[in-house]
N, C-alpha and C positions, 0 to 999 in steps of 0.2 A: 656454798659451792655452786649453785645453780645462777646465784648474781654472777661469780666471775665465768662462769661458761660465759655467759649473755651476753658479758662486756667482751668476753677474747669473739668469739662471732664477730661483735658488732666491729671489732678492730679491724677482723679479718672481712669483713663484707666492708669495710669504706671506702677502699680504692675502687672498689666494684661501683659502687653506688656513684663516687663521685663522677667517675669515668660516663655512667649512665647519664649524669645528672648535665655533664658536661655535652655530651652528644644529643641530648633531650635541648638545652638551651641555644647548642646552634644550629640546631634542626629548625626551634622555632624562631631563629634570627634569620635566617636562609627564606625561612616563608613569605617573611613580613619584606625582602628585599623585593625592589623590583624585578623583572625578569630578564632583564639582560646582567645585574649584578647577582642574580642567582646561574643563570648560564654561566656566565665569566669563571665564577669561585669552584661548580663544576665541573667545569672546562678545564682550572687551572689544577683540579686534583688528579682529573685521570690524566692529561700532559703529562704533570709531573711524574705518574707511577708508568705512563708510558713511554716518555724520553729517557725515566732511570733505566727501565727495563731495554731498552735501544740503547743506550748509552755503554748497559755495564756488558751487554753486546759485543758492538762493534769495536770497546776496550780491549775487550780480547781476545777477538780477533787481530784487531790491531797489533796489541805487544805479542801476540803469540808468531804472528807474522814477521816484526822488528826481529825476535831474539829467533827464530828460524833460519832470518837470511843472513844475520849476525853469525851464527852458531855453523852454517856453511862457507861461510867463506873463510871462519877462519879454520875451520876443522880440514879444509882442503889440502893447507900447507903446512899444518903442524903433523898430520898425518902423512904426507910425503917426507918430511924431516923426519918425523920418528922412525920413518921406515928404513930410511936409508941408512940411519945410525943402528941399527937393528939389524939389519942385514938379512941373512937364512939365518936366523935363529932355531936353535931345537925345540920344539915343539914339549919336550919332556925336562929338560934341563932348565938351569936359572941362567942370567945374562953375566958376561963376565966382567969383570972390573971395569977394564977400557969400554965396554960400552957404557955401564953406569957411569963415569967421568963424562963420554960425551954427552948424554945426557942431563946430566948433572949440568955441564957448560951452558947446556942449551936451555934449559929451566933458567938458569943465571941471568941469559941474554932474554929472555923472557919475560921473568921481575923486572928487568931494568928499563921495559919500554912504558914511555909516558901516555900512551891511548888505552894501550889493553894491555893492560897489567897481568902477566902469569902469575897465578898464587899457590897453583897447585896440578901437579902433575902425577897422575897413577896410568901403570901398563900392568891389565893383566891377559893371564892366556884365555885361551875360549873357553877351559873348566874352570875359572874361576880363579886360581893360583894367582896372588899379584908378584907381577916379575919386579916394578918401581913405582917407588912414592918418594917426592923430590921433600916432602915434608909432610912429619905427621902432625902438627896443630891446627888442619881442616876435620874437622866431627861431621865427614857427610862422607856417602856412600851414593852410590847409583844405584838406582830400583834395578831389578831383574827384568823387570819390562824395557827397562833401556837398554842392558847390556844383551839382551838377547837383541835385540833389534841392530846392533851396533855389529852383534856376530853374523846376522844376515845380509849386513852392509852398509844399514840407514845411518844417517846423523841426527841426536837428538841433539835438544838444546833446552834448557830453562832457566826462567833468571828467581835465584831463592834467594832469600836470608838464612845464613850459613852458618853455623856455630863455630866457634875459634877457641882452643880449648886454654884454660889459663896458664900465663904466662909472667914469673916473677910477681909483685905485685899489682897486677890484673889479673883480673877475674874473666870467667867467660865471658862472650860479647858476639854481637851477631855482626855478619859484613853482608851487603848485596853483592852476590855473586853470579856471573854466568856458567852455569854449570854445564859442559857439552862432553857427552861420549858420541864417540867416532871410532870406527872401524879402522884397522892397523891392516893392507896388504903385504903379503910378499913383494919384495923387491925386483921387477922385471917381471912381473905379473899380477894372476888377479886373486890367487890365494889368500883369505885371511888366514891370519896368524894371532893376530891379539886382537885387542879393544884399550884404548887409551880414553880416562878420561879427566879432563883440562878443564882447571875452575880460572876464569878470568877476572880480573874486577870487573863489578856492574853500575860502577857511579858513572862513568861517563852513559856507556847503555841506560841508566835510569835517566839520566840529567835527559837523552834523546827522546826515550819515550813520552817523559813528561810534558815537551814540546809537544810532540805530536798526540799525546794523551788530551792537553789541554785545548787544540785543534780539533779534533773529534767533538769533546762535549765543548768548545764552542757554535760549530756546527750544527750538534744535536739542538744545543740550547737557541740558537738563530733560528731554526727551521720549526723547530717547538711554539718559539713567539710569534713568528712569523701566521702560522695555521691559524695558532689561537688569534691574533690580533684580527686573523680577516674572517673568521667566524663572529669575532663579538661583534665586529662592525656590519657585519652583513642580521646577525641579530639585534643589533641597534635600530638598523633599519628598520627590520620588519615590526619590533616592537612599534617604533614611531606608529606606522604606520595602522597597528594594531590600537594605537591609546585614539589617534585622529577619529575611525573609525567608529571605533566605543563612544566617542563621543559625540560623532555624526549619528548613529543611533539611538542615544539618550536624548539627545535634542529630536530627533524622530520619533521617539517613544511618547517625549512630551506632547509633539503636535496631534500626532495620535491621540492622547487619552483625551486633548480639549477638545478636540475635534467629535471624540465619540461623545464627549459629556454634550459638545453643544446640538451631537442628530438625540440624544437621549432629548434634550431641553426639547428640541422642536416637537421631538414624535409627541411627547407629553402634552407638547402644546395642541399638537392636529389633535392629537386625539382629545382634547379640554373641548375644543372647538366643539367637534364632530357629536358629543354628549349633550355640549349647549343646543347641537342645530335639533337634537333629536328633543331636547325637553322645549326650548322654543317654535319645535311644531307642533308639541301637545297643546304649549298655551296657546300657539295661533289655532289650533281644533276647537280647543274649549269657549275658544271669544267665537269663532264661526258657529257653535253650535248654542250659545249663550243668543249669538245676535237672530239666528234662526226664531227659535222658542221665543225672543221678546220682540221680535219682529212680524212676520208673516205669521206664526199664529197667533200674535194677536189681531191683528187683522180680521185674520180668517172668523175668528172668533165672534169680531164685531161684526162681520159679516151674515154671520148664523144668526147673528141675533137678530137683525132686521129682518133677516130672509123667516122667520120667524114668526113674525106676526101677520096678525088674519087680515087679506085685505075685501077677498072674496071667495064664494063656493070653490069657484073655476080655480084660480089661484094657488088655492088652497094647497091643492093637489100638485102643483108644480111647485111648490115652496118649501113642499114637504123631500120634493125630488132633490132638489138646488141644497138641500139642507143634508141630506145625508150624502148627496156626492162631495159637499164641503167637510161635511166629518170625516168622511174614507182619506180628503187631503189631510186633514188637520193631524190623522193619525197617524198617517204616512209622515208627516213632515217632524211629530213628537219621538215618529223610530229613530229617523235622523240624525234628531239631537241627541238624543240618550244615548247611541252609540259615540254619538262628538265629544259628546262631554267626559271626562275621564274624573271616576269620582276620586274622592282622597281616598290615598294609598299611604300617608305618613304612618307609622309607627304599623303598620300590618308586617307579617312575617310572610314568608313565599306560600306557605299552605293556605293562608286567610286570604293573599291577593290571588291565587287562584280559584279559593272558594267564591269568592264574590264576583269575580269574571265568568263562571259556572251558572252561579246562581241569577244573576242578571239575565244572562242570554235564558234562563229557562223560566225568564219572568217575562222575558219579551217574546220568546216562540211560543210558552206554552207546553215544549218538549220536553222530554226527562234527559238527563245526562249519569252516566255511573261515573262515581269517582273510586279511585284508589289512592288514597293518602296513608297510608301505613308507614312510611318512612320518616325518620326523627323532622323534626320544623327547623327552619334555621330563618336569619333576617338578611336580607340582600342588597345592593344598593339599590339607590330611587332610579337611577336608570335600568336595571336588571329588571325591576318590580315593573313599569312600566312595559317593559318586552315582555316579560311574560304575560301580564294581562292583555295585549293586543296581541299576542301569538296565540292564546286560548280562546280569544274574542275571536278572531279572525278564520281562524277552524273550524270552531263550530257553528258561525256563520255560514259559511263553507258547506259546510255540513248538513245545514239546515234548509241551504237554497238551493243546492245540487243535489243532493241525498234524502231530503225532507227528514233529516236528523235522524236517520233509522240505528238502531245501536249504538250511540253515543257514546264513547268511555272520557274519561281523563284519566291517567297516571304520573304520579309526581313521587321521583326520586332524589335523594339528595345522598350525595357519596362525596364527603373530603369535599375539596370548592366549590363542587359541581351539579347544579339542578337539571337533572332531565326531566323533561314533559316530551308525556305519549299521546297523543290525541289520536281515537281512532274511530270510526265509523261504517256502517255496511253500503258500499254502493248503491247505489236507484240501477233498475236496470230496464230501461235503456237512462242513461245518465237524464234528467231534468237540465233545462237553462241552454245556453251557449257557451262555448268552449274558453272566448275571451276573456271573460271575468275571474274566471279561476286563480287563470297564467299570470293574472296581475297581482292578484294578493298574493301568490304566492313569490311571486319576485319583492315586493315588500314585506312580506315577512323573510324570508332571507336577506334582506340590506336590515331592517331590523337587529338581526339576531347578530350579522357582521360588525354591525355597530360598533356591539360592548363585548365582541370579542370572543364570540361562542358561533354556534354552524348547524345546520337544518340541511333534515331530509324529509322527502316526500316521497312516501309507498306506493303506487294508485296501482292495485290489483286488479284482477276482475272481478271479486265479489266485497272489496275493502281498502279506502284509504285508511292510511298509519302517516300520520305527522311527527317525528320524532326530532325534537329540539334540545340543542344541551345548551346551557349558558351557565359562566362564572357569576357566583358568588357576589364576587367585586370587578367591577368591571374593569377592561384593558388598562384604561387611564389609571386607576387607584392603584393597582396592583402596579404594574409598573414604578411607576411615585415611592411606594416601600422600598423595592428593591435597588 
């Protein structure tokens, strides 16, 4: 029992479904068209539901009009004939013989005209009473909306299919007829007395209207095409000129992305360069501070050692002078190099090339330095490592020739890509040194830090510089390069 529910459903939802299925498949055949043949299709659905609807309109208006001025002109004179074969009729009584004969005559000469055929004639009084019916096998009546209308005076007219009741061997059968009631006056005045009303044939009246029927929706149908034609062509156009476009900007799109790839190509390049210029000034430091150390102090060296030996009492005393004003150079000239030379940094992590940038300058001053290294270690590139150790070197030089090192810290944080170093110290007060030398390191270590793509500030208080440096991980160029 429950299989054949399922099936009688399934019988009963298939028109449903197909109907769906079919609206679903040209919905997505509608998508995939272009857009002037989805405009057009449309275009041509509301047209068509708006010309039917204009169409079944002005039809009828049209036939309602036709069978109006049809239905007065002839109700004019059949209405003065009836009247006058009518005469003052009694408003209470029936009509007497001689008048049904002329009437009757007049029905006859009626039938027998070949435009508009009489087929049927009824006269009744204003209550309704029929006084003549020229023939009962018309099966049609007047509304009460007519014949009241007709007692007021008006002419109606309608053109029906008429039922004709059978006759010998025929059966009923419909005819087009024009059916018109009209208002009966008194004779020599304006009194109504009856309401006549007169079925005509309606095949010439149809054969007319359908002329002008078929005028109408040709017209509709001219005026329909006409709209839509210069809509699709005016959306022709603008498509054209919409596809031209689309493809003036894909071709723009394209120049665009080579264009960005090749400022991507260059900046990667500057910046390759700009890394190379900063590690081939380290090597040109470390060859100047190599040729120092194998240079002039040896020299100097050889120097000491002649200056050295005894030549006399007198002498003595002055060779001993010439020998430590050579040493004060020799040691001057070894601070020099120690700073030139930049030791290996391969395989150090950022906490170890800061500890050893710490640790050096506190071998060369002599001064303490606090560090704070509490945050996790990470490895950096060789140019990063580099900046940081000449940005710590460089500080606490700083530090040590204006401030004579007085509270030294260092702080190294590492957050996600990013190494901050804190360098900070207590002012001298009144500062040591001159003003010049500062402003210069410190514009080099800002081009530094610019470099590889990180940024520096300088604190200068009154009782405390704060050097505060951030630099990537990996530098501009690397990072770039990934992405």
């Amino acid at each position: 029992m429950q299989h054949e529910t399922e099936g009688i459903s399934r019988v009963r939802m298939g028109p449903r479904d197909s109907l769906r299925r079919a609206i679903l498949s040209a919905r997505r055949l509608l998508m995939r068209a272009s857009l002037p043949v989805r405009f057009l299709s449309v275009t041509a659905a509301l047209f068509a539901l708006a010309m039917g609807v204009l169409g079944a309109l002005l039809t009828g208006q049209a036939t309602q009009s036709v069978v109006n001025g049809v239905a007065t002109t002839l109700a004019g004179g059949d209405s003065h004939a009836i009247a006058s074969y009518l005469g003052d009729i009694d408003e209470t009584a029936p009509i007497d013989e001689q008048t049904r004969h002329l009437l009757d005559a007049y029905f006859q000469i009626g039938s027998d005209a070949e435009n508009s055929r009489l087929v049927q004639l009824r006269i009744r009084r204003l209550d309704g009473v029929l006084l003549y019916e020229a023939t009962p096998g018309i099966l049609d009546n007047a509304t009460q909306l007519e014949l009241d209308n007709a007692a007021k005076g008006m002419v109606s007219g309608s053109l029906a299919d008429v039922t004709i009741e059978p006759l010998g061997p025929f059966g009923a059968h419909t005819l087009p007829l024009l059916r018109i009631v009209a208002p009966i006056h008194r004779v020599n005045g304006s009194d109504i007395v009856a309401v006549a009303s007169l079925y005509y044939s309606g095949r010439s009246l149809v054969s007319s209207l359908d002329a002008v029927l078929r005028g109408v929706w040709a017209s509709v149908l001219a005026t329909g095409i006409s709209v839509a034609g210069a809509l699709y062509l005016f959306v022709l156009g603008l498509n054209r000129t919409v596809v031209r476009q689309k493809g003036q900007l894909s071709r723009n799109l394209g120049r665009s992305r080579a264009l960005t790839r090749e400022v991507h190509a260059l900046h990667e390049a500057s910046e390759r360069l700009r890394i190379d210029s900063i590690e081939a000034n380290e090597q040109l430091l470390a060859r100047v501070g190599s040729d120092i150390h194998d240079g002039p102090l040896q020299l100097l060296a050889l120097a000491i050692l002649r200056l050295s030996q005894p030549v006399g009492d007198e002498s003595r005393r002055d060779t001993k002078h010439a020998a430590a004003l050579t040493g004060d150079a020799m040691r001057e000239l070894r601070n020099i190099s120690t700073g030139l030379v930049l030791p290996e940094l391969a395989g150090l992590s950022v906490m170890q090339t800061v500890e050893l940038a710490v640790s050096r300058h506190e071998g060369i001053t002599g001064s303490s330095v606090k560090r704070d290294f509490s945050a996790e270690d990470a490895h950096a590139d060789t140019g990063v490592q580099i900046c940081a150790y000449r940005i710590v070197q460089e500080a606490l030089t700083n530090a040590f020739r204006h401030a004579k090192g007085l509270e030294q810290s260092v702080l190294v944080a590492i957050t996600g890509p990013t190494v901050k170093l804190t360098i900070s110290n207590r002012r001298a007060d009144p500062p040591s040194g001159g003003e010049d030398a500062p402003r210069l390191g410190l514009r080099g270590m800002q081009l530094r830090v610019e470099a590889v793509g990180g940024g520096v500030q300088v604190k200068m208080g009154s009782d405390q510089v704060v050097v505060v440096a951030q630099l990537p991980l990996s530098s501009v160029r690397v990072t770039r390069g990934q992405s």
